[in-house]
N, C-alpha and C positions, 0 to 999 in steps of 0.2 A: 571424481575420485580417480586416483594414478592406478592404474594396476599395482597388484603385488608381482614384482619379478624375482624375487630373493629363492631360489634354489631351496627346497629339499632332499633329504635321503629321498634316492628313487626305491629302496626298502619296498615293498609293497606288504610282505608282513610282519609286525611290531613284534619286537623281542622283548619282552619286558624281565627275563631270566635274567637276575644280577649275577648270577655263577657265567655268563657272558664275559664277563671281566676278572678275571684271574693276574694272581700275587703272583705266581711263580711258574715259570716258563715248562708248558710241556705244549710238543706239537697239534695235539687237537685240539688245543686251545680256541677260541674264537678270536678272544685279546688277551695280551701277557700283558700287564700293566705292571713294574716294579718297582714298589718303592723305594729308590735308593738308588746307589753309584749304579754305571752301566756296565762298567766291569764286572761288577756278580751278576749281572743278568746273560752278558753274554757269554762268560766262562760258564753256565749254568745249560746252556744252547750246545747240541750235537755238530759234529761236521758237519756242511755241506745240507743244511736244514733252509736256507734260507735264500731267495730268489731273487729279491731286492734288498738293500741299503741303503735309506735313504734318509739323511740329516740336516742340519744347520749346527755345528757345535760353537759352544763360545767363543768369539773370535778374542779374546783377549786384550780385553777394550776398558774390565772394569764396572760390567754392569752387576747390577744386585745381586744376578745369581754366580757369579765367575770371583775368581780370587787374579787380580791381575798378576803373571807371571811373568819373569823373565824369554825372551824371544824362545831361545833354546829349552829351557824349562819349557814354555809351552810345547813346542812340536813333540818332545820327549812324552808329554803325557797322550798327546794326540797319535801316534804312533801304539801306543800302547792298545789303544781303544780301536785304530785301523786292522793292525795285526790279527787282535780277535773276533772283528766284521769276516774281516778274510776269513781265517779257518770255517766262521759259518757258514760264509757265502760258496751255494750251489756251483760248479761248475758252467751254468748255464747263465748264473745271473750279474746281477749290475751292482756297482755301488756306485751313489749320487751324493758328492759332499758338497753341500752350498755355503760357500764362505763370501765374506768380503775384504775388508782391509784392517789391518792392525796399525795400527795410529802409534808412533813414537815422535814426540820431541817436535809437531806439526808434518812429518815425514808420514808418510803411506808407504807399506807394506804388503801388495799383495796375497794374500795367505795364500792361496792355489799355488803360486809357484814355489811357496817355501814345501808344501807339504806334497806335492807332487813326486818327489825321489821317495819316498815312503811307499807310495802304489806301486812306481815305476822298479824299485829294488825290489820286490815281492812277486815281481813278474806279471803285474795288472796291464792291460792297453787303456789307454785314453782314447774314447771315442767320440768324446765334443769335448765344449767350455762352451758350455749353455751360458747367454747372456741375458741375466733378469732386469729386463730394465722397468723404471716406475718412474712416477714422475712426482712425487711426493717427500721430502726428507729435511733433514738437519741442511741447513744454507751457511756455509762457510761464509771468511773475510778475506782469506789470503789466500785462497783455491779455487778451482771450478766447485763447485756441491757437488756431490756425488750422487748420481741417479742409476746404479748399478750394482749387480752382484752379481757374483760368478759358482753353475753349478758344473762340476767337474762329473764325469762319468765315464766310467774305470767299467769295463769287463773282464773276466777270470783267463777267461776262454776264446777263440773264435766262433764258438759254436753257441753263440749268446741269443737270449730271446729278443726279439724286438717285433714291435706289431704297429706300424704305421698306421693303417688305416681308422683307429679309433681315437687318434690323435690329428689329423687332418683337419686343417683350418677351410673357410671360404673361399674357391680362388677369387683373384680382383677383375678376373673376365670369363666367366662361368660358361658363358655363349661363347666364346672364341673358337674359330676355324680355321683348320687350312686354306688357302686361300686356289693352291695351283698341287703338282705333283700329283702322288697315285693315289694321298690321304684328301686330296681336295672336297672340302663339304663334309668331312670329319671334326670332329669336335680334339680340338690341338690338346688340350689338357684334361686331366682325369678326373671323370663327372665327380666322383667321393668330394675332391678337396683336394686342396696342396699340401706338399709337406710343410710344417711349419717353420722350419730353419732354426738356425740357434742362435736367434734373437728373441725373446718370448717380453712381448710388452703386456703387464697382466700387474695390476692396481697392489700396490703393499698395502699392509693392514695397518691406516692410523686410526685419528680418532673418531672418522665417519663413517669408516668402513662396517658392515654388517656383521663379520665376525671379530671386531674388537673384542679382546678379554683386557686381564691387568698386563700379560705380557707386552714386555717392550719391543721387542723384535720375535715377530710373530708370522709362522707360513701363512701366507693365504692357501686355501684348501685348494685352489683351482690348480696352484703348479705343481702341487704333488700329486694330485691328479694324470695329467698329462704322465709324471713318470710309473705311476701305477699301470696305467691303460699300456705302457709303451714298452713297458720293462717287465712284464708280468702276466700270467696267464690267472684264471680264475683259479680258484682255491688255493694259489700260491702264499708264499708268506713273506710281509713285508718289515723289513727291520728299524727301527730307529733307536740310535742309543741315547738320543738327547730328544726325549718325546716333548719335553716341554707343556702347553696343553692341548695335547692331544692331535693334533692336525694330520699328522701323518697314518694315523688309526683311521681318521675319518674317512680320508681318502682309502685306507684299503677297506674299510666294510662295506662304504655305497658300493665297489666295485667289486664284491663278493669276493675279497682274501682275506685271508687272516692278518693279524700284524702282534710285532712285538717292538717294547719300547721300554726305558725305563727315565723316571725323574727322580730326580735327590730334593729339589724343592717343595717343601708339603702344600704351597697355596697354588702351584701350578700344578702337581699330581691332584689337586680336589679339582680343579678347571677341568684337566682332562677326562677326568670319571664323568661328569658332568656333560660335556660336549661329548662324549662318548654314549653315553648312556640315550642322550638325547637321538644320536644319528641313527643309536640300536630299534630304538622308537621311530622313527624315518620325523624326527619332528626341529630337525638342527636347522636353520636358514645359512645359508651363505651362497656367496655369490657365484652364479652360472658358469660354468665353463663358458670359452669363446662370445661370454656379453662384449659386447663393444665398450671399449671403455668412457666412448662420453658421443651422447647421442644430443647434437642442438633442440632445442624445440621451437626455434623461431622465434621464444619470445624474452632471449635473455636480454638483460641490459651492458651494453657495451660501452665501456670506459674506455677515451680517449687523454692521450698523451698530445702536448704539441709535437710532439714526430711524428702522428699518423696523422695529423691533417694536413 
């Protein structure tokens, strides 16, 4: 029998208090969960309450839960919904918007740079364009497929949190040495790990993945992770205005913060309560931070082309 590798809340004790999960946003909250638009949850939020932002909102593509809008219409409402991230967001903390492309007429539209004067006018710094890449998706005719998304990250301040070492990947020469000079017979790079760069190859969530729910485009728990651990101190608070089911909750409770979020679709606010409730219980499975993402075992069957012989 294979092991079980699927990830738990590391929780060590079960919360089973459903007062855990609160309707309406006050800071000692454990979770804010709002049923409805994100604008009354966030106008509902103090100044400067909040440490992290971190999303996916609908990229305006036309899926079930989105009304597809005019280009300009869309940034106007997106704008709306940044502006009041900002006021929340702490002097110290990050905002993390993960977008991809807005599709017109077979054309591609990268959203990041349409929405980027939005931050940039408001007085935010860009401090990446995190690249999510996967290897899984929709395969085009007349394009390359798209095997990427882009997470953008916006600080208020220069005086921002950030915490490397709990994000630190494998290095790929762990033993490595100086070889000559004064460090010779020292270890050349830092025992922790390496930084992980802003390329982040980490599996999207389809139909085999461990945390599939009904959502169509769905975080995997592992990359909001990473900006949990990186952009946040414990007891902090983590915001999403487009909670969807629940993913970005999940990530801040394993990591002992609070979070706030809201959804306007009722069958992914009951996902999220769910997936929520379960992580509160340390009983969620998803998949491990830094798994590899495809380990051989020596015994798979290999399918040949007449071009690899």
């Amino acid at each position: 029998m294979k092991p079980d590798t699927r990830q738990k809340s590391r929780s060590t004790k079960p919360d089973t208090d459903k007062s855990a999960i609160q309707s309406a946003f006050r800071p000692s909250n454990r979770v804010t969960l709002h049923p409805g638009d994100c604008l009354e949850l966030l106008r509902s939020m103090p100044d400067a309450c909040a440490d992290l932002v971190v999303t996916s909102p609908p990229y305006n593509i036309g899926k079930e839960y989105e009304k597809k809008l005019d280009l300009e219409q869309y940034v106007a409402q997106q704008q709306m919904v940044i502006h009041e991230c900002i006021r929340a967001l702490s002097r110290h903390g990050s905002i993390c918007w993960q977008v991809g492309n807005f599709v017109e007429n077979g054309a591609i539209i990268p959203l990041d740079t349409i929405l980027y004067p939005i931050f940039a006018d408001a007085g935010l710094k860009l401090r990446n364009r995190i690249i999510w890449h996967f290897e899984h998706g929709l395969h085009c005719a007349k394009r390359l497929s798209g095997r990427y998304e882009v997470i953008v990250w916006f600080t208020k301040t220069g005086d921002y949190i950030f915490n490397l070492d709990p994000i630190r990947v494998p290095q790929k020469y762990p033993g490595k040495k100086h070889f000559k000079g004064p460090k010779a017979g020292q270890y050349s790079c830092n025992p922790k790990g390496k930084n992980p760069g802003d390329i982040w190859a980490i599996p999207n969530v389809k139909n085999n993945h461990i945390e599939k729910t009904e959502h169509p485009c769905q975080f995997p728990v592992e990359l909001i992770e990473r900006l949990v651990l990186a952009l946040t101190h414990e007891g902090g608070l983590v915001v999403d205005p487009f909670m969807g089911t629940g993913t970005t909750a999940i990530a801040a409770i394993r990591h002992q913060r609070r979070a706030a979020g809201a959804e306007i679709e009722k069958k992914y606010l009951n996902i999220a309560r769910q997936r929520i409730a379960l992580e509160l219980n340390g009983e969620l499975p998803t998949r491990p931070m830094n798994k590899p993402i495809h380990q051989p075992s020596g015994n798979e069957k290999i399918s040949q082309s007449p071009f690899s012989l």
